[in-house]
C-alpha positions in Angstrom: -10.7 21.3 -48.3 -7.1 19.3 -49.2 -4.2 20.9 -47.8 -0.7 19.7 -48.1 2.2 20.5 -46.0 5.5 20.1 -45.0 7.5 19.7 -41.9 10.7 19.3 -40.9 11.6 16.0 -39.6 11.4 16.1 -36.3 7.9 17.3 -36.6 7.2 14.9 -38.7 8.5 12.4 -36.3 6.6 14.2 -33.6 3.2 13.7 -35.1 4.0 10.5 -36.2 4.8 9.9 -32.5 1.7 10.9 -31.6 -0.9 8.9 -33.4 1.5 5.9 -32.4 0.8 7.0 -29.1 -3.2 6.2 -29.9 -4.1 9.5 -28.4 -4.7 10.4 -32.1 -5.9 8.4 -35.1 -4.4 10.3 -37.8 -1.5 13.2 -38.6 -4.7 15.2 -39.5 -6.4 15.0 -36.1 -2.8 15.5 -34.6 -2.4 18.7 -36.9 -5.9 19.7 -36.1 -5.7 20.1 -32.3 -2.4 21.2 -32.4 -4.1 24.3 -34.4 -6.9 24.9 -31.7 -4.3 24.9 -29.4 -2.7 27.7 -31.2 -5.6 29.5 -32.1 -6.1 29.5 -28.0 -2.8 30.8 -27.1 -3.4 33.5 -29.9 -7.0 34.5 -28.0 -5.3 34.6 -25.0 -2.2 36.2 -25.8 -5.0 39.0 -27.3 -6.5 39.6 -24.1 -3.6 40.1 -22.2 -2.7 42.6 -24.7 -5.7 44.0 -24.6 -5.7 43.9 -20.6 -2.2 46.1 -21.0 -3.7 48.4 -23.5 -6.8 49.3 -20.9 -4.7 49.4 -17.7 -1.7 51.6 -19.9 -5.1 53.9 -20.7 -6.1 53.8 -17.3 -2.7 54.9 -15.9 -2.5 57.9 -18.5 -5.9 59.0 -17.7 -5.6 59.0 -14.0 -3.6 62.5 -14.2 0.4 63.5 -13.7 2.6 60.6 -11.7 3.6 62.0 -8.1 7.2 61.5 -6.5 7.1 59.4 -3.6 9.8 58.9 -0.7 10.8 55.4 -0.3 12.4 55.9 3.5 9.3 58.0 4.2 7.2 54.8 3.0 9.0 52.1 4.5 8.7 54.3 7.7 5.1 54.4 7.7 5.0 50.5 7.1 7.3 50.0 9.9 5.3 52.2 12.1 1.8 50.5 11.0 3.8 46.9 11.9 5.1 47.8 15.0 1.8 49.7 16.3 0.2 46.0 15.7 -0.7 44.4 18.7 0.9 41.5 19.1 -0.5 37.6 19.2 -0.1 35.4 22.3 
């Protein structure tokens, strides 16, 4: 399947760039990877999502949120640290 497109010119320069570069034979193989690529960051970028979705789920379903004392926190953190024995 032909396709034709257009870039701006500094893409333009970029893939040119690159197949001087020999990494790359041609602007089509330098178009083609550059679409895998984004067709990976899209997958991932999904599963993160989808990661966020499930734990957001998870929160909601774990029942009503609790208040919590910060100084009442940090002073059982300071009691387990200091309760520690210490390392010679």
């Amino acid at each position: 399947m032909g396709m034709n497109v257009n870039l701006t010119p500094q893409l333009e320069e970029l893939v040119r760039s690159k197949v001087a570069s020999g990494l790359y034979t041609s602007a089509s193989e330098v178009v083609r990877e550059a679409l895998r690529l984004m067709d990976g960051q899209d997958r991932l970028r999904e599963a993160k999502l989808e990661q966020l979705r499930s734990d957001v789920r998870q929160g909601l379903a774990s029942g009503p949120s609790e208040t919590w004392d910060a100084d009442a926190v940090k002073g059982k953190a300071r009691a387990r640290r200091t309760s520690k024995p210490t390392e010679a």
